[in-house]
N, C-alpha and C positions, 0 to 999 in steps of 0.2 A: 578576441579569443579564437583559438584554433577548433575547426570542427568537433577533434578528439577531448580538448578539453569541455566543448560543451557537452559533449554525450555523458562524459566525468561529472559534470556538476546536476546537470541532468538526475543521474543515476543516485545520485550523494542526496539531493533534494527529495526525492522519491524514497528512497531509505531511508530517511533524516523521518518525514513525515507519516510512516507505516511504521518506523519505532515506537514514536511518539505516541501514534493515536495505538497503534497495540498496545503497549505498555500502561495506556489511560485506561483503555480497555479491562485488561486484567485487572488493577487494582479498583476499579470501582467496582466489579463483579465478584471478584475472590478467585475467579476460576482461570483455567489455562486457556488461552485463546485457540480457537478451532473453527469451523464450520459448521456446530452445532450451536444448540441453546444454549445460553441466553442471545447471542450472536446472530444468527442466521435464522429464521423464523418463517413460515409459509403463512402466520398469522400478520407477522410486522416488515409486511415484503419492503416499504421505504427504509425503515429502521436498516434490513439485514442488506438490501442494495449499497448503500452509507458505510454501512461499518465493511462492508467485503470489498468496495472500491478504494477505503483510505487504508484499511489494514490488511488488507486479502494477501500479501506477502508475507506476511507473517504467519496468519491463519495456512497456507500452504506449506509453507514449511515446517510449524511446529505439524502438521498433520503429517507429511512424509516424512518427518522424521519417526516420529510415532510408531507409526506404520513399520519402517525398517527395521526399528527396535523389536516388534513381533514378529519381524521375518514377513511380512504380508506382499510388501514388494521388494525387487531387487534392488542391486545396484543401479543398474543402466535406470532402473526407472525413477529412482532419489535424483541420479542426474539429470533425469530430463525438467524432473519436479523445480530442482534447483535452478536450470534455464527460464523456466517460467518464470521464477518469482526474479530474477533478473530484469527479464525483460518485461513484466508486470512494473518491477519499482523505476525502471525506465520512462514508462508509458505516463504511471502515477506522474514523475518526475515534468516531464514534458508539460501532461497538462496543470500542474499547481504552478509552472513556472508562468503560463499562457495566462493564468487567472491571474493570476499578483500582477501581470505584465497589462491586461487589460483593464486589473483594477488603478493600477498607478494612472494610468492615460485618461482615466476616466475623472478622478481626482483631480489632477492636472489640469483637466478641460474646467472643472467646475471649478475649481483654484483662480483661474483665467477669466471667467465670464462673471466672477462677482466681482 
């Protein structure tokens, strides 16, 4: 694969998995996903670290978009919000790919040694 492609699948894999767990998210909750409660909690700091690093693109952007919708922020700053959650589901991407890649190897090893 070409570098550009793997930034691609990269980026697809990170989205694919902030979909997901957002959308698991909201229907077991009932509510809209964001950065507050039930989500994000100063009581359930593991809980809210978990759900903010597999869905945290999502929770950004339904908040900026929010936001725009009340006129709170501008443009330019929807747009910057929108690079983040790019380069947030990037990042996601990168490391769910390095987990699955370390768990394969790891499998593998043990596959091998029984």
């Amino acid at each position: 694969m070409s570098p550009v492609e793997l930034v691609l699948f990269a980026f697809a894999v990170g989205l694919t998995a902030c979909g997901l767990a957002g959308s698991a998210m909201e229907l077991i909750s009932g509510r809209r996903l964001a950065f507050v409660e039930p989500y994000v909690s100063p009581a359930h700091v593991l809980r809210s670290l978990a759900a903010t690093a597999c869905a945290g693109p999502f929770m950004l952007a339904n908040d900026a978009l929010a936001a725009r919708r009340q006129g709170r922020i501008s443009i330019l700053m929807l747009m910057s919000c929108g690079c983040t959650v790019i380069a947030w589901a990037l990042a996601l991407g990168v490391a769910l790919i390095t987990i699955a890649s370390w768990a394969n190897s790891l499998l593998v090893s043990i596959e091998f040694s029984a």
